[in-house]
Every structure is written in C-alpha cells, then in structure tokens.
KOLFI-724349 format. One line per 5 residues: number of its first residue (from 1); their letters; for each residue x, y, z of C-alpha. Coordinates in steps of 0.5 Angstrom, whole numbers, always signed. Example, Ala and Ser with C-alpha at 12.3 -4.5 7.8 and 13.67 -1.06 7.14 Angstrom:
BEGIN
1	as	+25,-9,+16  +27,-2,+14
***
This chain:
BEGIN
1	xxxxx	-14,-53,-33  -13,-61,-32  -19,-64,-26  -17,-69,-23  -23,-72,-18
6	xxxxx	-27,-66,-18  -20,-61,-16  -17,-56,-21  -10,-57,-22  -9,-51,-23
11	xxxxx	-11,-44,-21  -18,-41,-25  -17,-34,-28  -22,-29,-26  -29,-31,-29
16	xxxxx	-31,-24,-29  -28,-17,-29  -31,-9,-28  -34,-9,-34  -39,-16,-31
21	xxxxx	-42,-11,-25  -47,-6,-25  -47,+0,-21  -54,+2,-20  -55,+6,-13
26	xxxxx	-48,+9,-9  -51,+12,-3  -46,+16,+3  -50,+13,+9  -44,+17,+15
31	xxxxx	-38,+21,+14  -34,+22,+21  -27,+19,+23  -30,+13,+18  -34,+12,+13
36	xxxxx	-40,+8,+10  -44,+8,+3  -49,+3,+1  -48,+1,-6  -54,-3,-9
41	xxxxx	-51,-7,-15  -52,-13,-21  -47,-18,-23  -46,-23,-28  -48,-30,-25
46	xxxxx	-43,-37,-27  -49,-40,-30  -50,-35,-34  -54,-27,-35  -55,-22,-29
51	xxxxx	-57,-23,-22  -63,-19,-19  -61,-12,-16  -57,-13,-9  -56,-8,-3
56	xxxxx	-50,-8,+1  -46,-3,+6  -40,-3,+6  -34,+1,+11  -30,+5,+7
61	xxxxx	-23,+5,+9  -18,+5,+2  -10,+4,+2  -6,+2,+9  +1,-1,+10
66	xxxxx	+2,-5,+15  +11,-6,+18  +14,-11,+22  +21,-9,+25  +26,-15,+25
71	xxxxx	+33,-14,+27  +37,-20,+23  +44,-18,+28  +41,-19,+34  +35,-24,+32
76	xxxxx	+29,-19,+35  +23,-18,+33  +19,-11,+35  +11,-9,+35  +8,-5,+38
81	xxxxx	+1,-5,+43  -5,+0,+44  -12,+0,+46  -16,-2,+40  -24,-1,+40
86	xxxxx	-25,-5,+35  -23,-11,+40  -28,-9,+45  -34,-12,+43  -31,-18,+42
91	xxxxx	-29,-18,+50  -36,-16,+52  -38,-23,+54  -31,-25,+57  -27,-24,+64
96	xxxxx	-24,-19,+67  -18,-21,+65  -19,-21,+57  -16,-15,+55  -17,-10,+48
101	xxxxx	-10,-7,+48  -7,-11,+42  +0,-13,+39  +0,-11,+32  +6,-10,+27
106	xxxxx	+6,-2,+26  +0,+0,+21  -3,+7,+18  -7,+9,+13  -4,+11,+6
111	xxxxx	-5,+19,+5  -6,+23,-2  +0,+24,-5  +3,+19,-1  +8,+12,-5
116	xxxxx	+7,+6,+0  +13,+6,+2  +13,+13,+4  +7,+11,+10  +11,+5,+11
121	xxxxx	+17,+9,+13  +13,+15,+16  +9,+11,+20  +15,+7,+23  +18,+13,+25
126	xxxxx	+12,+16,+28  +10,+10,+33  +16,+7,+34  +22,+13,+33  +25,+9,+30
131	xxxxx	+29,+11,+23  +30,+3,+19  +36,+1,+15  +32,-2,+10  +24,-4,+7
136	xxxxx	+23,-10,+4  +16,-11,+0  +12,-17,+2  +5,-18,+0  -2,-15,-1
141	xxxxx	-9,-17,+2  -16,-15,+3  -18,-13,+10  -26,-16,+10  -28,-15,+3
146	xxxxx	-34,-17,+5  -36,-12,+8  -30,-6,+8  -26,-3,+1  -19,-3,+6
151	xxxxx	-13,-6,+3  -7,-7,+6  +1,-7,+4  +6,-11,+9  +13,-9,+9
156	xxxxx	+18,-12,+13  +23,-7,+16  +30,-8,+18  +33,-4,+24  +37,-5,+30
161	xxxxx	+33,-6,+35  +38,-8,+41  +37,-1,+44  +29,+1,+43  +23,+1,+47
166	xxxxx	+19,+6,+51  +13,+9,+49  +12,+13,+42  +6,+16,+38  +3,+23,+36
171	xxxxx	-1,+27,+42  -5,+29,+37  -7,+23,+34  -9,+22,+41  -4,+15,+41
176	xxxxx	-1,+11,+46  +4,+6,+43  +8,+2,+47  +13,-1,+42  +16,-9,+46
181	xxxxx	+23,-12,+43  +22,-19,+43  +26,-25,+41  +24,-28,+35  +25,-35,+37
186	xxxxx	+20,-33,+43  +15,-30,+37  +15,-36,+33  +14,-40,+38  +8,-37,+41
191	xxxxx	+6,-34,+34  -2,-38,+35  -3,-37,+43  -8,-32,+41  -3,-26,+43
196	xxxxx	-2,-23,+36  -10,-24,+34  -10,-20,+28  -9,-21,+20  -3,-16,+18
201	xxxxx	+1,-18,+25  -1,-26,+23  +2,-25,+16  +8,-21,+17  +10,-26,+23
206	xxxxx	+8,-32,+18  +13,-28,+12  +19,-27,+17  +18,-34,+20  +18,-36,+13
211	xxxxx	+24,-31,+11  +28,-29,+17  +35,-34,+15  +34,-30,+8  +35,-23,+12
216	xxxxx	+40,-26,+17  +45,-28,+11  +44,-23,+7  +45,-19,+13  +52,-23,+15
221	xxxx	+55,-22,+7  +54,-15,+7  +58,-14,+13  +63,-19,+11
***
C-alpha cells in the first residue's frame, strides 16, 4: 500500500475478522414486529490488545431486498409511496405541510427459504402488480451498522410501465402503496430535492442514472 502525503493509494483490507470480537453477554431486550437485543463485547484495538467490555443494543432486522423499476422503451421510472412511521419523528418539529408518506423503490424483507431475487420478484409483484421482464443485481449495503444488523440487496427491474399506476398492496399487511410512473429525466433531475430522502431509493436512482443508456441499448439490440 503506497501513502503519499498521509493518503492510501490503495484500498486497506480488513484489519480484523470474527475471530478478533469477543461475544461475551447477548441479551433479547423486545420481540414484537421488530426486535432489540443487547450485545455486551470485546475487540481487538489497532494499537494492539483488547478493548474493555462494551455494551450496545442493536435493532435486529436481517436481509431485505430493495427494486427500482425502470421501463428502458419508454424512459419511465416507477416508485412507490406509503406512510412510513420511521418518518414522523423527524416531522414532529416541522410544518403542517411536512409529510411522513415517503417515495421509495419497492422493498421487503427476506424470508426463510426465500433466494434474493425470489423476494425481489414477489415483492414487485405484491405492491406494484406488476410481473418484470427482467432483474438485474446492483449492489449490497448495511442499513445503519451502528446500531442495526439490516442488510439490503437492490435489484433494478425492467418492466413496461406505459400502462400502471393505481394503488396495490396486500390488506393483510395493512398496506397502502400507491405506485407513481415518472420520466427519469424528471427523476434525475429532482433526484436531491429532498423527495426521495431515503438510502435504498438514493442509491438505486444513483445506479440507473448512472446505467440507465446501458439498459436503453441493450433494450434496443434485442429488439433489433
């Protein structure tokens, strides 16, 4: 690894694994439609030995899969909208006119026995109704490692979006999803105007901004 005024030229590998964290208390603080557990560890320090006993609580989420639709024909871009109550406490200090219902790419959480892209397509088809043409894997990220275990998959999903709309959802899962059809170019353009303020959607809209003439040829070339 070459430093060059202090900065790394190159990317460092982990400095420690599993093996240099010490479990040695794990708790279950709540179990209801979330959980919590305190986790009391210790770990190895950069300069050298263990640290003292630490206490954390973390919010226990596991695997989720996030989608964003895109029609490459017609240059559309689908998200969906619902209350999130995550969103409100941020809105308790603001206006009237400050709002919890959050656009987002379609998301869900990973069940047992269930792939990735398994939830990736039941999901799309559960709030949006929509059956895609094609899933495209984009990345992996951590929620909020500091305090909560969720990790999410993006997929990107091509779909002809000419026709949809409307509002989806199961009633079981008390979900109200209104699915909104918009021209990327709008998309990109607003895409730091404070209406897509959450990470999964930020990132999926980043990737196909980045991708999105990738899929329009490959889109054409296989119709031609």
């Amino acid at each position: 690894m070459l430093i060059n005024n202090g900065v790394c030229m190159s990317i460092p590998d982990y400095p420690f694994t599993l093996c240099d964290v010490q479990i040695l208390k794990h708790e279950s603080l709540y179990k209801g439609f979330f959980k919590a557990e305190k986790i009391t560890l210790r770990h190895r320090l950069y300069a050298g030995g263990w640290s003292s006993a630490v206490s954390r609580e973390v919010f226990v989420r596991g695997a989720a899969v996030g989608v964003v639709l895109y029609d490459p024909k017609q240059d559309l871009i689908g998200l969906v909208e619902q209350i999130r109550i995550g969103a409100l406490a941020n809105l308790e200090s603001e206006s009237g006119d400050a709002s919890p219902w959050c656009m987002e790419v379609v998301a869900g959480m990973v069940d047992t026995g269930e792939t990735l892209e398994d939830v990736a397509w039941r999901e799309v088809k559960e709030e949006t109704s929509i059956v895609p043409s094609a899933m495209e894997y984009i990345c992996e990220y951590m929620a909020s490692p500091g305090g909560c275990t969720e990790s999410l998959h993006l997929f990107c999903a091509q779909a002809d979006l000419s026709q949809q709309g409307g509002i989806h959802g199961l009633d079981e899962e008390d979900e109200d999803i209104k699915l909104h059809v918009l021209a990327a170019s709008d998309v990109f353009q607003n895409l730091y105007g404070g209406r897509f303020n959450n990470a999964a959607t930020m990132i999926g809209l980043q990737w196909l901004q980045l991708n999105h003439k990738r899929l329009c040829l490959i889109d054409t070339l296989a119709v031609t």
